[in-house]
C-alpha positions in Angstrom: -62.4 -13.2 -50.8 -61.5 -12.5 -54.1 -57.5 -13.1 -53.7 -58.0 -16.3 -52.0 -60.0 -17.7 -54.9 -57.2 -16.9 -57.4 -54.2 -18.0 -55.2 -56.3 -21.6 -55.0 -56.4 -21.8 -58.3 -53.1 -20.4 -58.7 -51.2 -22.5 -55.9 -47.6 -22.0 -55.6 -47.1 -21.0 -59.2 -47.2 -17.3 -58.2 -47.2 -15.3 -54.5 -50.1 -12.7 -53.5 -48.0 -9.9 -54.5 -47.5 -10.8 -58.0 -51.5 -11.3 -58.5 -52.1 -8.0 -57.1 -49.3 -6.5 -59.4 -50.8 -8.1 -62.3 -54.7 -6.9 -61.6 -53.3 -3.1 -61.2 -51.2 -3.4 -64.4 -54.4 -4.8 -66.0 -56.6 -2.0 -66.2 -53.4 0.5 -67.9 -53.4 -2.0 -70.9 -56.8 -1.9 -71.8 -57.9 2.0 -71.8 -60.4 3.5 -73.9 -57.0 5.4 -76.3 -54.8 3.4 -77.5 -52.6 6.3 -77.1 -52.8 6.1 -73.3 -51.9 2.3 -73.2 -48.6 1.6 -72.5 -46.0 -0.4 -75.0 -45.3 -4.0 -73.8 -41.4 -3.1 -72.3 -43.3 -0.9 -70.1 -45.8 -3.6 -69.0 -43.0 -5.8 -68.0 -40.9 -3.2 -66.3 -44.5 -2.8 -64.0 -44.7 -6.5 -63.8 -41.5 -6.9 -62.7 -42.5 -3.5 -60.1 -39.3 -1.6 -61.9 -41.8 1.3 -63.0 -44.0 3.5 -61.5 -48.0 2.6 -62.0 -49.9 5.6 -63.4 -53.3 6.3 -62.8 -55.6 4.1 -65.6 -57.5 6.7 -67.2 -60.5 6.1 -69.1 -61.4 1.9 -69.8 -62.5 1.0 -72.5 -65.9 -0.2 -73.1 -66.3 -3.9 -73.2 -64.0 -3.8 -69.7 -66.6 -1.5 -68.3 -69.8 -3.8 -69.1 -67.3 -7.2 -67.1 -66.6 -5.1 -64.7 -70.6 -4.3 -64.0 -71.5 -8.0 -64.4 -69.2 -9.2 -61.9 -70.6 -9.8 -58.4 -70.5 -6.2 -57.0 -69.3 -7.2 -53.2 -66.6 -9.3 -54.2 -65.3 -7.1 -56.5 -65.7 -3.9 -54.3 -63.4 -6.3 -51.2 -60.8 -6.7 -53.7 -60.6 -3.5 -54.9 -60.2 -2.6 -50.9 -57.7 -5.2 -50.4 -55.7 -3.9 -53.4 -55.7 -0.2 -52.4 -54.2 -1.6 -48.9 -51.9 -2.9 -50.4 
């Protein structure tokens, strides 16, 4: 699975929870409008799970295109993991 590979390669520098944070903060900073990105205080207040996540709207481009490349199945069981989260 997808989180196991990063918290190997991770070890003990950071827990599960904070990976997790950190790939659903991800996707807010790098929409399509710069407009609809959000200033680096409030990237660290969602970090640091102080603030509220809003819904990412549109990506922007080169995101989208990674996003296709990567292996569909592992991608789609992290995405499950995360949303059970």
């Amino acid at each position: 699975m997808a989180l196991e590979y990063w918290m190997n390669c991770l070890g003990e520098q950071c827990t599960a929870g904070e990976v997790i944070r950190c790939v659903q903060v991800s996707p807010l900073c790098v929409q399509q409008r710069t407009e609809d990105r959000p200033d680096m205080p409030s990237v660290v207040l969602m970090l640091n799970g102080e603030k509220l996540l809003p819904k990412p709207k549109v990506l922007g481009g080169y995101i989208l295109k990674q996003i296709v490349r990567r292996e569909i199945i592992g991608w789609a069981q992290f995405m499950n993991f995360i949303s059970l989260c």
